[in-house]
PADREN-295486 format. One record per residue (C-alpha): x, z, y. Coordinates in steps of 0.2 Angstrom, whole numbers, plus 5000, padded with zeros to 4 digits. Each point is the difference from the previous one (the first is absolute). Example, Ala and Ser with C-alpha at 12.3 -4.5 7.8 and 13.67 -1.06 7.14 Angstrom:
BEGIN
506250394978500649975017
END
This chain:
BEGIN
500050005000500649955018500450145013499149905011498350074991500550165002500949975018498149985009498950144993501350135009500349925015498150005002500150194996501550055012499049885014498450104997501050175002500849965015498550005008500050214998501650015005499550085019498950134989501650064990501150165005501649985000501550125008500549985018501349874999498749894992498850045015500749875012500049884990498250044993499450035019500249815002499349954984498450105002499849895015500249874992499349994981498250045006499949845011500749924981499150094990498749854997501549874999500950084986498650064990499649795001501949974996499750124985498349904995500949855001501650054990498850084984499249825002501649944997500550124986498349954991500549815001501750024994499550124987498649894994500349825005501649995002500750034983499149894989498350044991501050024982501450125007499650184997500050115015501350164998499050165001501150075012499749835015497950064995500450195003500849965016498749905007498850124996500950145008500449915013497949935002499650204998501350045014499249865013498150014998500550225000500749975016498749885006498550094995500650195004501649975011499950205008499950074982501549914995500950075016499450174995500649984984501649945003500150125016499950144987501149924988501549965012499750195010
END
């Protein structure tokens, strides 16, 4: 199985988590930098939860179409996607329970 497969799925999950990244505490060196970027990702908030749409559209093709209708899939590209699916439409659906999850996780 190509990378590729499994390339797309994560990039659609780390895209979708960027989008809680002014929600997350971090220590006071990271609050600079974090200051600017809770200006800025709520004004992206809908671009990147698009560009994560776009990239598990992507993933599905490449999982599906693009290897060949005999080829087996490997369980691990299918796991990936999935995770990656559950990640995006979590963050999508109930993006400030997410940050509170991750808030606690990361505190």
């Amino acid at each position: 199985m190509k990378h590729s497969a499994k390339v797309m799925p994560v990039a659609a999950a780390v895209t979708a988590l960027f989008t809680l990244a002014c929600c997350l505490p971090l220590s006071l060196t990271g609050a600079a930098g974090i200051a600017a970027l809770s200006i800025a990702v709520p004004l992206l908030r809908d671009w990147l939860i698009g560009l994560s749409l776009l990239f598990l559209a992507v993933g599905v093709f490449q999982l599906y179409r693009a290897g060949g209708a005999c080829r087996k899939r490997s369980r691990s590209s299918i796991a990936i996607f999935g995770l990656a699916a559950i990640i995006v439409l979590g963050v999508s659906l109930f993006p400030q329970a997410i940050a509170v999850l991750l808030a606690d996780l990361f505190q």
